[in-house]
Every structure is written in C-alpha cells, then in structure tokens.
N, C-alpha and C positions, 0 to 999 in steps of 0.2 A: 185780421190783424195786419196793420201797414204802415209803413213809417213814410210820410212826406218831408223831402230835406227843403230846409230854407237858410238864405245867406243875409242876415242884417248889415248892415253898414257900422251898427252898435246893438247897445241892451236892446233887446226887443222891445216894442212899444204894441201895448196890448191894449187893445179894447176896453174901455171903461175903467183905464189909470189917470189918474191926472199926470198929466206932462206939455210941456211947452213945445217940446217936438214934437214935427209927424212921424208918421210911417218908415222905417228904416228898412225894410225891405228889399233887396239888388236884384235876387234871383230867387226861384224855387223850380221843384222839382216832385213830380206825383208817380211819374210814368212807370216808377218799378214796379208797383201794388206790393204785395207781402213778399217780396223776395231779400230786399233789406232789413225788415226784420225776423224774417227765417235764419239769414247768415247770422244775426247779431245774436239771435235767441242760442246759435251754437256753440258760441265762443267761450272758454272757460270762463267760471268768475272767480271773483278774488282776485285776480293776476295782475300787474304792473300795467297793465294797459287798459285804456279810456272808452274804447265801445264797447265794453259788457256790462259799463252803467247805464248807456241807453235803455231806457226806457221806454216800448212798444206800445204803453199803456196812457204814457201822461206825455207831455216835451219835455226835453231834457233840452239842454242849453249849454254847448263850450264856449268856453273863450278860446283864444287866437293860440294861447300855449298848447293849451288842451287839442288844439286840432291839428298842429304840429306834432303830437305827441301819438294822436290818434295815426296819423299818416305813416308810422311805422309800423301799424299794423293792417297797410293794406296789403302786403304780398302775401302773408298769411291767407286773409279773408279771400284772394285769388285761387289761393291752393285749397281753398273748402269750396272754389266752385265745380258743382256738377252740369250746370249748362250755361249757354248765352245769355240767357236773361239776367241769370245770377251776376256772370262776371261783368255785364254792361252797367247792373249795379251799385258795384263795385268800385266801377270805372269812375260812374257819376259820384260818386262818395266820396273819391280820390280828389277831384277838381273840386267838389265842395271844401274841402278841408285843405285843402293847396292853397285858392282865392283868400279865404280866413286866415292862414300863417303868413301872409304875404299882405294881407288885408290891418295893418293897425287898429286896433279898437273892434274889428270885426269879432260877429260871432253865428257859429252855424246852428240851426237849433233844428233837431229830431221831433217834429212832431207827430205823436203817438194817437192811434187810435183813443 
C-alpha cells in the first residue's frame, strides 16, 4: 500500500477522456513508498479535517481549498511521526498542499495503490 503525490495545474486530465487540453501535470512525488499512507491510515475519521478521506486504494483528488484546509493538519501528522522517513513525508505533503493553496485552479491528487 502507497500513496504517490502529484500537483496538477487543473482537473486532472486522464487517459482516455476526451479533452481539448493536455497534460496538466507540474510536479509528482513517489520517493515515500507506504509511509504516507501509513500516516493517513492513522488519523481519526469522521473529524473536520480532509486527509482521512484519502484514499490509499483509489486517487483521491482536492481542490486548492481542500489543501488549504488539509495544511492544518500537518503539525498533527509531524507529531505521529516515529522516524525520518515518516516526517520527510510529511514535509513533501506540506509543499504539496502549500504550491496547490497558493496555486489557483490547482489540485493535488493522492494516488492510491
């Protein structure tokens, strides 16, 4: 189980959609393997806050609020780290979701095993 992060520029543009645009792709991110979705899998749900709908399994997709919204719970997600790897994760997740609230029309998307 692994989560790859990626930063569109807009709606993801998928394979075998019809669409006039290309690729909306900025940035991505693989190098954590399962440690960001280890941290997510921990996190209560139900709660006010936006990564315990990530989903580990399918992609999950914010828009620009939603990652605004998520970036309140990285200090959280720091204090559930038990090592480096965890918190470098963390780190990368913060800048993902930073670039997107600061990004108009951006959207980061979790893609799940």
């Amino acid at each position: 189980m692994g989560i790859d992060l990626q930063l569109h520029d807009g709606r993801p543009h998928w394979p075998g959609r019809r669409s006039k645009r290309g690729p909306t792709l900025v940035r991505q991110s693989h190098e954590h393997g399962e440690a960001p979705a280890r941290l997510i899998a921990e996190l209560p749900v139900n709660t006010s806050g936006k990564l315990w709908t990530v989903d580990p399994y399918d992609d999950t997709v914010f828009n620009e609020q939603e990652a605004e919204a998520a970036l309140g719970e990285i200090p959280d997600l720091l204090d559930r780290c038990s090592d480096e790897a965890r918190a470098a994760a963390v780190r990368d997740l913060a800048a993902f979701l930073a670039d997107c609230a600061t990004t108009p029309g951006s959207c980061p998307v979790f893609v799940g095993d």
